[in-house]
Short mmCIF file of the C-alpha atoms (twelve columns), coordinates in Angstrom:
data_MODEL
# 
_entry.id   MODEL 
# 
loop_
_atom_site.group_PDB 
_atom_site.id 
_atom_site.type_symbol 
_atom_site.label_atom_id 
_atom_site.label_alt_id 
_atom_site.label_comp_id 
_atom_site.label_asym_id 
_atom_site.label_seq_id 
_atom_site.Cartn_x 
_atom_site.Cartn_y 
_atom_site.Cartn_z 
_atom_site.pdbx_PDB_model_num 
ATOM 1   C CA . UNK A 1   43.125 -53.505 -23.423 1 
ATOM 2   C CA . UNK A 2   44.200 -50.654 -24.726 1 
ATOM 3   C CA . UNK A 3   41.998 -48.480 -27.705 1 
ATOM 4   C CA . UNK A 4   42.663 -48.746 -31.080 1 
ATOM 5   C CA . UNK A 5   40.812 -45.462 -31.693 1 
ATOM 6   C CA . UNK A 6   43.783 -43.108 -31.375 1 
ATOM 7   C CA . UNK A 7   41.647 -39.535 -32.180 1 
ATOM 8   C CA . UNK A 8   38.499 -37.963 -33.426 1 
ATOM 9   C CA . UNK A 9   39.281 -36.940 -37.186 1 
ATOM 10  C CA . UNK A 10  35.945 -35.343 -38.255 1 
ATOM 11  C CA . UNK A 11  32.571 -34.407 -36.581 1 
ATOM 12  C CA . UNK A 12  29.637 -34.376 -38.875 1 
ATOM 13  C CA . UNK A 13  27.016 -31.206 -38.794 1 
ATOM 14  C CA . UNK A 14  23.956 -30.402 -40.225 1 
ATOM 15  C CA . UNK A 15  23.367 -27.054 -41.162 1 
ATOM 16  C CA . UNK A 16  20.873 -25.240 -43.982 1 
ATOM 17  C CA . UNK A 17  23.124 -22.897 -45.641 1 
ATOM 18  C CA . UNK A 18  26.490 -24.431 -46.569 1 
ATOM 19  C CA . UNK A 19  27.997 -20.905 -47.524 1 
ATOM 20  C CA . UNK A 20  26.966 -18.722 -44.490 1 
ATOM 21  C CA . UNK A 21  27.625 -21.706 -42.171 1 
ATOM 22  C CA . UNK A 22  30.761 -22.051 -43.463 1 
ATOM 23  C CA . UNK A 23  31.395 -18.138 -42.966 1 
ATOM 24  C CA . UNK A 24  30.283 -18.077 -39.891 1 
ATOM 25  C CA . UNK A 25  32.944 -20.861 -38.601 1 
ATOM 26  C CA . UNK A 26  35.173 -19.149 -40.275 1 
ATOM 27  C CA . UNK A 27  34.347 -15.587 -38.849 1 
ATOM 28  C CA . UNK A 28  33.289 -16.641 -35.701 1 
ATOM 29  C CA . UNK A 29  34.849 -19.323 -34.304 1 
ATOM 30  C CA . UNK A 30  37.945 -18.590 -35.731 1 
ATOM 31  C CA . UNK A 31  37.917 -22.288 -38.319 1 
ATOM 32  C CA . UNK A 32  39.960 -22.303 -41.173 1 
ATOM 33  C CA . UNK A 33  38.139 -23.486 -44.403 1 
ATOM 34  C CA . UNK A 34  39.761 -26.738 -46.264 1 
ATOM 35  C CA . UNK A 35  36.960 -27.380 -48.605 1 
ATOM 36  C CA . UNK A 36  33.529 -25.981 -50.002 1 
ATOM 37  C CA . UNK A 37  30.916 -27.024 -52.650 1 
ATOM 38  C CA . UNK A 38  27.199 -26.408 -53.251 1 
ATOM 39  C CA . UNK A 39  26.333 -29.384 -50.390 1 
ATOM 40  C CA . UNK A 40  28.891 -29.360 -47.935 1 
ATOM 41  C CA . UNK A 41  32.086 -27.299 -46.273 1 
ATOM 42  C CA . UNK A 42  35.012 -28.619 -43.942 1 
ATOM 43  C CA . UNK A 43  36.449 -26.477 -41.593 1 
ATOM 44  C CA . UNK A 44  39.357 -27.212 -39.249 1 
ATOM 45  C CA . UNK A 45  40.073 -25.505 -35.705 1 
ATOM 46  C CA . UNK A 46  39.750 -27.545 -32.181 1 
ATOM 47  C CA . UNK A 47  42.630 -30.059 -33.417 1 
ATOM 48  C CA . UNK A 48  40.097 -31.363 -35.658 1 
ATOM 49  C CA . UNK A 49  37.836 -30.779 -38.828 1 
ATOM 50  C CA . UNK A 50  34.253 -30.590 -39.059 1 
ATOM 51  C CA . UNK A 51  32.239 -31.480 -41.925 1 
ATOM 52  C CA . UNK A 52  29.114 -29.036 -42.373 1 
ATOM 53  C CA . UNK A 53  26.643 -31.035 -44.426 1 
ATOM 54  C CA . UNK A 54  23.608 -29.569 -45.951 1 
ATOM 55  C CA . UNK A 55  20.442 -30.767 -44.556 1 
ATOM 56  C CA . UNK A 56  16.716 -29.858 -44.098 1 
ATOM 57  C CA . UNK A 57  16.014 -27.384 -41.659 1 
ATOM 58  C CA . UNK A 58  14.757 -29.850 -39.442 1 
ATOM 59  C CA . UNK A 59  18.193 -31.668 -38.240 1 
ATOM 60  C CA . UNK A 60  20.854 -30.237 -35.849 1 
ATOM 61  C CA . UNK A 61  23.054 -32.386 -33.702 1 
ATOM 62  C CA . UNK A 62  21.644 -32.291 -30.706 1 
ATOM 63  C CA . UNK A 63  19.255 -34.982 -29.143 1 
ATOM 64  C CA . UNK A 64  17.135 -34.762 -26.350 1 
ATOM 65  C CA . UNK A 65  17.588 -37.160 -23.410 1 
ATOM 66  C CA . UNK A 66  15.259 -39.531 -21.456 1 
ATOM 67  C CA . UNK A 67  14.071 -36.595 -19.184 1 
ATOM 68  C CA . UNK A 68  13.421 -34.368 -22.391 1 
ATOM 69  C CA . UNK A 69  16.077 -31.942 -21.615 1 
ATOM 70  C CA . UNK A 70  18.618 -30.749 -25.195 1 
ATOM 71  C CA . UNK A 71  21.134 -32.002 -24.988 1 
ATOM 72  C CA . UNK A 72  25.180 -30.797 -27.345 1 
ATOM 73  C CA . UNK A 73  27.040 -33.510 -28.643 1 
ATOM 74  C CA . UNK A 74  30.501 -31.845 -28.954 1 
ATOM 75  C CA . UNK A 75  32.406 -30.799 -25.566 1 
ATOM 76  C CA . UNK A 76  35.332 -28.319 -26.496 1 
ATOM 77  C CA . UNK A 77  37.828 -27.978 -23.827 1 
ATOM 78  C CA . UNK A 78  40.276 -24.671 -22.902 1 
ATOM 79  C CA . UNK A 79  43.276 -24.288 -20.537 1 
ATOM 80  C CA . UNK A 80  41.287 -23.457 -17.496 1 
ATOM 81  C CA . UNK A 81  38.744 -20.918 -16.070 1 
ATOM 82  C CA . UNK A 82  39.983 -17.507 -17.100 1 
ATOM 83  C CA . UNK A 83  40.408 -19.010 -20.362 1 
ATOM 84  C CA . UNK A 84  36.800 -20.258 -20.372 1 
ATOM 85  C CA . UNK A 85  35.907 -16.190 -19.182 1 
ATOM 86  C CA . UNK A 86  37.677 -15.100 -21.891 1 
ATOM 87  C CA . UNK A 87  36.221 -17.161 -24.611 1 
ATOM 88  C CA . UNK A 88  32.356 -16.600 -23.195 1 
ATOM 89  C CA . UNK A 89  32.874 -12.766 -23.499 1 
ATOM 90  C CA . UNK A 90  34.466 -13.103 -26.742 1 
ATOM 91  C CA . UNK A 91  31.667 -14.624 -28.215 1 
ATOM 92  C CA . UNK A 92  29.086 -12.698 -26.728 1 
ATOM 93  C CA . UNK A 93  30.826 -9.609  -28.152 1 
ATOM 94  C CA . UNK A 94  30.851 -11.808 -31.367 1 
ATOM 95  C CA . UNK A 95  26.773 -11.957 -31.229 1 
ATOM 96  C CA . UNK A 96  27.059 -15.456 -30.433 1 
ATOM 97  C CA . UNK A 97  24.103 -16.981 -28.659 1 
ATOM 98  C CA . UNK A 98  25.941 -18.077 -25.521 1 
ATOM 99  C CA . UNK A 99  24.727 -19.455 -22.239 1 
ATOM 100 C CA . UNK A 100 25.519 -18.150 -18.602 1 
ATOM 101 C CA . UNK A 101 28.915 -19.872 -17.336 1 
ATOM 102 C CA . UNK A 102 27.647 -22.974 -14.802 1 
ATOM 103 C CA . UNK A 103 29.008 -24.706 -12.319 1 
ATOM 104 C CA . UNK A 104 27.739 -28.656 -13.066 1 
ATOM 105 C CA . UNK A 105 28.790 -29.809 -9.589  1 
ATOM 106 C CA . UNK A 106 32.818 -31.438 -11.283 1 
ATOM 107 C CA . UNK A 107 35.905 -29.765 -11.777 1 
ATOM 108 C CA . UNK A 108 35.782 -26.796 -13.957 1 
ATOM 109 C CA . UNK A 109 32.941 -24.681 -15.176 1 
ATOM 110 C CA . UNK A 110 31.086 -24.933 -18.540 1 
ATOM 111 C CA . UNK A 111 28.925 -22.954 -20.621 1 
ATOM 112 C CA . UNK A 112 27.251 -23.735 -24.386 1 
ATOM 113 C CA . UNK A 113 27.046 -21.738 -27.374 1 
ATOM 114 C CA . UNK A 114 24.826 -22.298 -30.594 1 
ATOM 115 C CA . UNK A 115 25.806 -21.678 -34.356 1 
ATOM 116 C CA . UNK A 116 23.029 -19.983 -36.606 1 
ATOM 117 C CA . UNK A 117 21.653 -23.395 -37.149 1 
ATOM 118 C CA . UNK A 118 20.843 -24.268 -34.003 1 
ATOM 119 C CA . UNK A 119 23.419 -26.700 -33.158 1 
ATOM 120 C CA . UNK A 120 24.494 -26.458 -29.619 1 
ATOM 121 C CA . UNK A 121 28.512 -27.111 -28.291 1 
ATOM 122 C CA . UNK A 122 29.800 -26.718 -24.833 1 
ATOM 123 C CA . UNK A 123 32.708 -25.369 -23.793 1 
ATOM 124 C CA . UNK A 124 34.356 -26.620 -20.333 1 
ATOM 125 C CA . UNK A 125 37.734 -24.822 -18.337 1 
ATOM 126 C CA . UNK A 126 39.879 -27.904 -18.147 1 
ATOM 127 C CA . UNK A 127 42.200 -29.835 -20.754 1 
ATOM 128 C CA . UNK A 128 42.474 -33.209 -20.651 1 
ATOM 129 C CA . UNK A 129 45.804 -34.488 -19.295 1 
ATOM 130 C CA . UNK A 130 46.675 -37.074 -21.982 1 
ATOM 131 C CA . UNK A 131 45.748 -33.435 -24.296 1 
ATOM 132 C CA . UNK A 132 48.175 -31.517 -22.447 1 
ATOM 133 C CA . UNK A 133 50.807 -34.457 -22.276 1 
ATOM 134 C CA . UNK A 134 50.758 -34.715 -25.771 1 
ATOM 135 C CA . UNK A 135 50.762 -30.701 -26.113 1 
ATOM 136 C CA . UNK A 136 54.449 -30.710 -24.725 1 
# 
């Protein structure tokens, strides 16, 4: 059967301080802001917008799994391994928190990066095909 789902519209992430959150997408990442009030910001970049919802300091998007280890719940994907180089040394010139580039044992290489809340995202050197297809 084939999915129904066609795409992910919006991701959902907690964050403490709407307005510096939603500067730091913006600054950092390279987002474009759609919307901002006193509770919540969107920001668009990654094919996709993300909804930065104000929340107690206590809540990030990351969960932790059976063997305790943090876990992200966002992979971002770039056209390959120099592109992946690239993007790791641009955000550690950026003052990004960034972790080393690794080697997970599958195609590609990955690394993760945290925003000033705490929520962690990877980043991994290959596109999917049905994303490049579609990129044409």
């Amino acid at each position: 059967m084939k999915s129904k789902l066609c795409r992910v519209g919006t991701t959902y992430i907690p964050v403490v301080d709407v307005n510096r959150s939603a500067d730091w997408y913006v600054n950092k990442i390279g987002a474009e802001l759609g919307y901002k009030d006193e509770d919540k910001a969107i920001v668009n970049f990654a094919n996709q917008s993300f909804f930065l919802v104000k929340s107690n300091g206590q809540q990030t998007s990351n969960f932790v799994d059976i063997n305790g280890e943090e876990w992200f719940s966002v992979t971002f994907e770039v056209d390959g391994q120099d592109a992946l180089i690239a993007l790791h040394r641009e955000f550690a010139e950026a003052e990004i928190k960034v972790g080393e580039i690794e080697n997970r044992g599958h195609a590609g290489r990955n690394f993760i990066f945290y925003d000033p809340n705490g929520n962690q995202f990877d980043v991994w050197s290959e596109l999917s095909s049905d994303f490049k297809n579609r990129m044409k």
